[in-house]
C-alpha positions as CSV (number, residue, x, y, z in Angstrom):
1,X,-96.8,1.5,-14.2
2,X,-95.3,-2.0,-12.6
3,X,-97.4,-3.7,-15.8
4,X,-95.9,-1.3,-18.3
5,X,-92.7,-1.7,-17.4
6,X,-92.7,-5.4,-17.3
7,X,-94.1,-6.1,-20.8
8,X,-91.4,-3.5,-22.5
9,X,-89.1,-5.7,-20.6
10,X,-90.8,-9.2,-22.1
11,X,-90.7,-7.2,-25.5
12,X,-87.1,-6.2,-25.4
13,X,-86.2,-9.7,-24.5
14,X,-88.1,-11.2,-27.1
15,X,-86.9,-8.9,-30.0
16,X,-83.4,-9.4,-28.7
17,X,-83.6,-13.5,-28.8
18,X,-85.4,-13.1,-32.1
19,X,-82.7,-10.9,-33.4
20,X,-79.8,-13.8,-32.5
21,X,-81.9,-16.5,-33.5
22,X,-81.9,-14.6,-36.9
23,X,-78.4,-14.3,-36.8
24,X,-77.9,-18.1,-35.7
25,X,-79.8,-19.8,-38.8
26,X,-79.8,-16.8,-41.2
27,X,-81.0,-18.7,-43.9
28,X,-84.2,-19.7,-42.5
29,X,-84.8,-16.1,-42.0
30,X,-83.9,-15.7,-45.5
31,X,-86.3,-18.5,-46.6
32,X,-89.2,-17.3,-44.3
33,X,-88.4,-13.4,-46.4
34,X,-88.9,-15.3,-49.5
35,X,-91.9,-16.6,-48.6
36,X,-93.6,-13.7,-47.2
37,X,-92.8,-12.1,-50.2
38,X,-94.0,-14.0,-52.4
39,X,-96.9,-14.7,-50.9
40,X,-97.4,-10.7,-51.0
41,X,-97.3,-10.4,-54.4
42,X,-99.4,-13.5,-55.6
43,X,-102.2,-13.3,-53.0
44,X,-102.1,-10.7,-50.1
45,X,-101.9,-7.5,-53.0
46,X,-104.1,-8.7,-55.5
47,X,-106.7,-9.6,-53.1
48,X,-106.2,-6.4,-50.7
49,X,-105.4,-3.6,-52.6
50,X,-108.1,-3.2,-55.0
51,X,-110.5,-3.4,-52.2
52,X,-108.2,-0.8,-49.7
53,X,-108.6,1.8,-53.3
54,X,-112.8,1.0,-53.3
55,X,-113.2,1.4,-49.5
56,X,-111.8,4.6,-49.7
57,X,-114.1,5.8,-52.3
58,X,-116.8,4.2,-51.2
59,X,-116.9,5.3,-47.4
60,X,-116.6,9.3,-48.6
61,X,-120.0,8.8,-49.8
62,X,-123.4,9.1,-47.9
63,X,-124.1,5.4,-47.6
64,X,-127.5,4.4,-49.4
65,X,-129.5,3.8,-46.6
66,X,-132.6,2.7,-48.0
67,X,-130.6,-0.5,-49.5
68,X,-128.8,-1.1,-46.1
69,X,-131.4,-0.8,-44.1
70,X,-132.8,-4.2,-44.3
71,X,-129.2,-5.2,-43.3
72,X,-129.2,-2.7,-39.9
73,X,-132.5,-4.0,-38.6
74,X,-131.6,-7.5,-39.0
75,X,-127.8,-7.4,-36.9
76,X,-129.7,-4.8,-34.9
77,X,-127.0,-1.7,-36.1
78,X,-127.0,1.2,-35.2
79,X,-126.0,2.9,-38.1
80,X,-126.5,2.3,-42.1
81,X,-122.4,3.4,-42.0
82,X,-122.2,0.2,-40.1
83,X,-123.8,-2.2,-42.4
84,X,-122.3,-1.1,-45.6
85,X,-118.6,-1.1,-43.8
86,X,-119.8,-5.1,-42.7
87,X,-120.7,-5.6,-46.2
88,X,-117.5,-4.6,-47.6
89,X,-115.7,-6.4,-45.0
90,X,-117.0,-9.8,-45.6
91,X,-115.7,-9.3,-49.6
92,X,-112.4,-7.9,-48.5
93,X,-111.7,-9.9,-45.3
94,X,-110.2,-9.0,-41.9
95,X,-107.6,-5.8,-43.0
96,X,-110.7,-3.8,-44.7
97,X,-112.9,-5.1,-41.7
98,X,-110.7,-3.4,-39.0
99,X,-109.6,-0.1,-41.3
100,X,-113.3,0.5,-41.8
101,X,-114.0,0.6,-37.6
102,X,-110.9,2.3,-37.0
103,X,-111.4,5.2,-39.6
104,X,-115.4,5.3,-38.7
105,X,-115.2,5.3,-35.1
106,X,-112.4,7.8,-35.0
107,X,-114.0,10.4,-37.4
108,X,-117.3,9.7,-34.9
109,X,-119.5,8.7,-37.5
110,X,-120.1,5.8,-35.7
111,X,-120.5,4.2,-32.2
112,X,-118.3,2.0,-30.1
113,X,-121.1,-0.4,-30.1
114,X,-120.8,-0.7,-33.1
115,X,-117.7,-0.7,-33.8
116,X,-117.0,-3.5,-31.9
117,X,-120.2,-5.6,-33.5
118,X,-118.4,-4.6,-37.3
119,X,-115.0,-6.2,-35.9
120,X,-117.0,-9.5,-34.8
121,X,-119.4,-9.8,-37.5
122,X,-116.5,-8.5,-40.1
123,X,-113.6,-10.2,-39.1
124,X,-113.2,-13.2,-41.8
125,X,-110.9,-14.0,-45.0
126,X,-112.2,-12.8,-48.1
127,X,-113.6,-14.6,-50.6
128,X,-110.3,-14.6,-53.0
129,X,-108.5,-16.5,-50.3
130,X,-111.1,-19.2,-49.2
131,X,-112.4,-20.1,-52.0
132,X,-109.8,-19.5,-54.2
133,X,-106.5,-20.8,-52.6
134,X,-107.8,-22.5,-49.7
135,X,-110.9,-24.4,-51.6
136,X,-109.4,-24.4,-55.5
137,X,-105.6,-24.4,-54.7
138,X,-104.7,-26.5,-51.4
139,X,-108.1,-29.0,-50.5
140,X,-108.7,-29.3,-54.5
141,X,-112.6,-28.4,-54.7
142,X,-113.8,-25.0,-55.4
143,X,-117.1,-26.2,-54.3
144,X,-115.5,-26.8,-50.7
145,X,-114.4,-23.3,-50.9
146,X,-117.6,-22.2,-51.2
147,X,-119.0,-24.1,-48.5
148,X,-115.8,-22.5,-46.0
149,X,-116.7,-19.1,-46.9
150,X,-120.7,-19.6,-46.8
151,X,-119.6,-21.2,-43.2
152,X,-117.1,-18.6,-42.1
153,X,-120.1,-16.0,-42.1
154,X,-122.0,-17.6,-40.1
155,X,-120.0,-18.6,-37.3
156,X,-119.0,-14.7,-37.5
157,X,-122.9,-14.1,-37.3
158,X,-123.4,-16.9,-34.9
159,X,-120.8,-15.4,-32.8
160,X,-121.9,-12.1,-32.7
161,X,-125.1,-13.5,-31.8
162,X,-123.9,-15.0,-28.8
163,X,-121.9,-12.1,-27.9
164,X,-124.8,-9.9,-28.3
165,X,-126.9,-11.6,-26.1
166,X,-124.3,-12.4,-23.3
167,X,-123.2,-8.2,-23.2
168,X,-126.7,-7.5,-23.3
169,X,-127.7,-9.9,-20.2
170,X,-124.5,-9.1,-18.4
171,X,-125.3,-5.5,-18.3
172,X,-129.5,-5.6,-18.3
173,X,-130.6,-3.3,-20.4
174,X,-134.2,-1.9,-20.2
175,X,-134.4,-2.0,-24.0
176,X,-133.9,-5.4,-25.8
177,X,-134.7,-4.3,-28.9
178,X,-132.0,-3.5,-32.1
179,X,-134.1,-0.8,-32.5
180,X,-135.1,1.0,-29.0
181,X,-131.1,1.0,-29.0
182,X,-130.8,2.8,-32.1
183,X,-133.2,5.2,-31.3
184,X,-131.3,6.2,-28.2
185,X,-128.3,7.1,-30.3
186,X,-129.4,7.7,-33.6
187,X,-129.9,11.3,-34.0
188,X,-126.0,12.2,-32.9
189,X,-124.8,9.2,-35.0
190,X,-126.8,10.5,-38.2
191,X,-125.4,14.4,-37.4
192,X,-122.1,13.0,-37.4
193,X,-122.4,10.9,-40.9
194,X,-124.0,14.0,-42.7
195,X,-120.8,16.4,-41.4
196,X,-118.5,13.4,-41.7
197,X,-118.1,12.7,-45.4
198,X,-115.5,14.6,-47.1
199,X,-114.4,14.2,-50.5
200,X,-111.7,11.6,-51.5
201,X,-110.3,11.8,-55.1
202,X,-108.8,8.4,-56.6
203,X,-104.8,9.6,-55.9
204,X,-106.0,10.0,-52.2
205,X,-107.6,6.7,-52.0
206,X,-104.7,4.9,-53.7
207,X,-102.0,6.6,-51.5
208,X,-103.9,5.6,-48.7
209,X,-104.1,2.1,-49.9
210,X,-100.8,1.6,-50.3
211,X,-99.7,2.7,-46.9
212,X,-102.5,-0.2,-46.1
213,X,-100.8,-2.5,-47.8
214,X,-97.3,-1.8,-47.0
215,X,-98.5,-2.2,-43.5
216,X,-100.4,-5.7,-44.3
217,X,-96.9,-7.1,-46.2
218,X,-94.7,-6.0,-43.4
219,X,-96.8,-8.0,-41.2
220,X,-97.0,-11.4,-43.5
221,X,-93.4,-11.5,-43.9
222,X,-92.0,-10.7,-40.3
223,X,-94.3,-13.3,-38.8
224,X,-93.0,-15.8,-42.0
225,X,-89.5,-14.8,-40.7
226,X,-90.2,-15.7,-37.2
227,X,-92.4,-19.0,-38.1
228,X,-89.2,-20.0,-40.2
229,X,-86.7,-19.4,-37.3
230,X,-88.4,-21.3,-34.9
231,X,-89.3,-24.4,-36.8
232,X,-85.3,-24.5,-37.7
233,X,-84.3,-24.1,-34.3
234,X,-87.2,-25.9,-32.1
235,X,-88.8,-29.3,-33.0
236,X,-92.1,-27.8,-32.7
237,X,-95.1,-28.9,-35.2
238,X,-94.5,-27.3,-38.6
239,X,-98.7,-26.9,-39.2
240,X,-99.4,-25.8,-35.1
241,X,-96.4,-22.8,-35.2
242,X,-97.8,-22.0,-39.0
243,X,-101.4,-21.5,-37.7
244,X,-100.6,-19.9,-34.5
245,X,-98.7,-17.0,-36.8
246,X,-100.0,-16.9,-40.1
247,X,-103.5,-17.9,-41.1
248,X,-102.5,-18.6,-45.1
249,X,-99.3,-21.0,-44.1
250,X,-101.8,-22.3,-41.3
251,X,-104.2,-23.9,-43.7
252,X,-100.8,-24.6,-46.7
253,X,-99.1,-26.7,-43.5
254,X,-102.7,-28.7,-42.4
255,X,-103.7,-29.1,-46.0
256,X,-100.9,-31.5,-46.9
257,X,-102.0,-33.6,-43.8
258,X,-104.5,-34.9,-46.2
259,X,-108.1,-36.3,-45.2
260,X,-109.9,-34.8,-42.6
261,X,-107.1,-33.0,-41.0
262,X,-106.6,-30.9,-44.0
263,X,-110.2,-29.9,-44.1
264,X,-110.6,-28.8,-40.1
265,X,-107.3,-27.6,-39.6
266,X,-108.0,-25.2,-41.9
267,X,-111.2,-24.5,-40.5
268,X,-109.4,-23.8,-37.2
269,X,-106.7,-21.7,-39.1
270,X,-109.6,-19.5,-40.4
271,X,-110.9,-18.9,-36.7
272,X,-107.9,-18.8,-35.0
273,X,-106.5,-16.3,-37.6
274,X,-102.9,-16.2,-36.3
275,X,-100.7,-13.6,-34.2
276,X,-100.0,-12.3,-37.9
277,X,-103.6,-11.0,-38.5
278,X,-104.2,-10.1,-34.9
279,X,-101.0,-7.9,-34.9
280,X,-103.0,-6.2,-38.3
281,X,-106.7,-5.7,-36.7
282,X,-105.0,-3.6,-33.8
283,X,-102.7,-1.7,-36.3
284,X,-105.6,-0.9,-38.4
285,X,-108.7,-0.7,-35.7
286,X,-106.8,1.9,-33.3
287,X,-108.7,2.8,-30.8
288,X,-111.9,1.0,-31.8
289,X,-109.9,-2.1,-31.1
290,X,-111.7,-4.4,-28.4
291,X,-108.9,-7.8,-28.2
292,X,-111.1,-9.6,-25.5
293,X,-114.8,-8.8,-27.2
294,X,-112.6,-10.6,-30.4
295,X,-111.0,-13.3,-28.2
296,X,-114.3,-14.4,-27.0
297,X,-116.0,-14.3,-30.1
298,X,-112.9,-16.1,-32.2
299,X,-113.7,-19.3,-29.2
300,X,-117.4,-19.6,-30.1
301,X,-116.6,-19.2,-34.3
302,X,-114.2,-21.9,-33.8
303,X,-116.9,-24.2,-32.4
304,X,-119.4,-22.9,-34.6
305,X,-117.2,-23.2,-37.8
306,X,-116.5,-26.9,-37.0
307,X,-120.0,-27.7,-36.8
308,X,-121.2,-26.0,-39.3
309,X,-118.6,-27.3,-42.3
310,X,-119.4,-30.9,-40.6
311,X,-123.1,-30.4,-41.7
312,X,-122.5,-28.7,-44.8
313,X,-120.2,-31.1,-46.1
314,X,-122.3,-33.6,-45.5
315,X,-125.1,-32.1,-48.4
316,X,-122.3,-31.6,-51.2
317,X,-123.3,-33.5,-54.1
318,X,-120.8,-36.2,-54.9
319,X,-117.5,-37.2,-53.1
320,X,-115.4,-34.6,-51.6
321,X,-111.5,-34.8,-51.6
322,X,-110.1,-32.6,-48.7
323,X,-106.5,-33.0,-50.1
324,X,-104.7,-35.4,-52.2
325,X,-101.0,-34.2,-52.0
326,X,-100.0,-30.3,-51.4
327,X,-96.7,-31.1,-53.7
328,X,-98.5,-31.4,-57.1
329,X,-100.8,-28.1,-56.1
330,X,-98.2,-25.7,-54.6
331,X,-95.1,-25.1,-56.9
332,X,-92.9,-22.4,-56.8
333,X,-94.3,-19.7,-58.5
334,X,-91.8,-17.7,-61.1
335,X,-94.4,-16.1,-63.8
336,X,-97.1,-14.2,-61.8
337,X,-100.4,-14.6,-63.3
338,X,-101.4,-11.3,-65.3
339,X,-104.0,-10.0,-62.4
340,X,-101.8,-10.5,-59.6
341,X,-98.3,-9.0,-61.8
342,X,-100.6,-5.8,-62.7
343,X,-101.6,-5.4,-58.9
344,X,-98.1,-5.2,-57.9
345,X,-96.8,-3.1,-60.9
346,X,-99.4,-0.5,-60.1
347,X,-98.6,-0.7,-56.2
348,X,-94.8,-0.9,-56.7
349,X,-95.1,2.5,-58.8
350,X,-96.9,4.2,-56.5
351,X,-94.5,3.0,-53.8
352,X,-91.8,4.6,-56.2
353,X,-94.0,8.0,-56.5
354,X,-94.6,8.1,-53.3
355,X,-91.1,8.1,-51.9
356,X,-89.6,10.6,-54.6
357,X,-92.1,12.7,-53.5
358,X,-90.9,12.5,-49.5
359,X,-87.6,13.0,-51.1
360,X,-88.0,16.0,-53.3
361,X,-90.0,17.4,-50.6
362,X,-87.4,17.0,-48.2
């Protein structure tokens, strides 16, 4: 109760310094808003929001288990639900990871053991981000991206590897085996997938998407409030605050150190993830959210990540530049590109829809 009480105190206090502090430099706060929401509608939208819409869908139907089989023996899972919710997660990053496990764990179509190894194994940046703005965009070598997204998946497999095997010592199982565990829990598992699915039709799925993504946004620009009030008020390190909030101003702030900063730091940004996307997995995740199982596993990607870009890099054909200066990559961006201006027309609208209908309603 004692514990309770003292961190609604802590949280009070907090929110109450953060509120002055906004009122003290109010246009830093502005200029952190800005940011956040631009950084919304070119990157966070068009690479979430499609893939929020296509989860839906996709987990309503009985997953083809005869493709993801391979998949569940390998990472020892104990469900073919599992593996196609890791699958998906890996090509639409952390949000989609921890949605899937908190929606499949609460309707009981799968295990806690599992979903704790989909938030460990799962829990990356998409593809969009890595290779796109953090490989193309601010290090200037797509090829690089690749390499950080090939690497990013498996630390998170290395990781969960590690993990695995330190739970499974710690508590000594009889059964060693991916598969004597599966067996064990199975049959109730399968019941539960078979009576689970329910039909979703495309309006569903894209309401539900946008509360997603309403939810992802409010996060990206609050913390790019708070990192922008701090910085204007504290001589702190602009690229350690960035990193410890927000993963994508993490990598924008180490990437125009230039050289080998630039290419680790955003490495560390990638495991680290920020209190940003941490405050998202336990929105999304509920009560399938595990914060130490993800703690621990976050410290041995980290190492893992390192090591294995320092090796891969190493085998890329030709030279390599990390970064060769962030001011003639990132402008100020006034004309959206047409994919990322048609993801946020269709999710404004629905926005729109959405609240006329609460209104009428009401």
């Amino acid at each position: 109760m004692n514990i309770g009480k003292n961190r609604q105190g802590i949280t009070a206090a907090a929110a109450l310094a953060f509120g002055a502090l906004v009122l003290a430099v109010p246009k830093a706060a502005a200029r952190g808003f800005a940011g956040g929401t631009a950084l919304c509608l070119q990157s966070v939208l068009p690479a979430l929001f499609p893939f929020f819409v296509v989860c839906e869908l996709l987990t309503a139907a009985p997953p083809p288990a005869v493709l993801l089989r391979p998949v569940q023996r390998v990472l020892g899972l104990e469900s073919a639900e599992t593996a196609r919710a890791l699958l998906l997660s890996w090509v639409g990053g952390y949000a989609v990871c921890a949605r899937l496990a908190g929606q499949l764990y609460g309707a009981g179509r799968i295990t806690r053991r599992d979903a704790a190894l989909l938030q460990v194994l799962g829990c990356c940046s998409g593809p969009g981000f890595v290779i796109g703005c953090v490989g193309g965009a601010l290090l200037g070598n797509v090829r690089l991206g690749v390499v950080l997204y090939a690497a990013q998946i498996g630390a998170n497999l290395g990781a969960g590897g590690c993990i695995a095997l330190l739970r499974d010592g710690r508590r000594g199982q009889c059964s060693s085996s991916p598969r004597g565990r599966m067996q064990a829990s199975a049959p109730t598992d399968c019941t539960r997938e078979v009576s689970g699915h329910g039909e979703v039709t495309l309006p569903q799925a894209i309401s539900s998407a946008v509360s997603s993504s309403l939810s992802v946004c409010g996060c990206v620009v609050f913390f790019r409030i708070v990192g922008a009030v701090l910085l204007a008020v504290l001589p702190l390190p602009p690229a350690a605050v960035s990193a410890a909030l927000e993963v994508s101003a993490g990598c924008a702030d180490f990437a125009a150190l230039g050289g080998a900063a630039a290419l680790y730091g955003c490495c560390a940004c990638l495991s680290v993830l920020g209190v940003s996307v941490w405050a998202q997995l336990r929105l999304f995740a509920g009560t399938a959210y595990r914060p130490r199982l993800l703690l621990a596993s976050r410290a041995v990607h980290l190492v893992l990540l390192q090591l294995l870009v320092r090796v891969c890099v190493q085998l890329l054909p030709g030279s390599v530049t990390a970064c060769s200066t962030l001011a003639a990559r990132v402008l100020p961006v006034f004309r959206l590109p047409p994919d990322a201006a048609a993801a946020g027309f269709v999710f404004l609208c629905t926005a729109l829809y959405k609240a006329r209908q609460s209104l009428y309603n009401k």
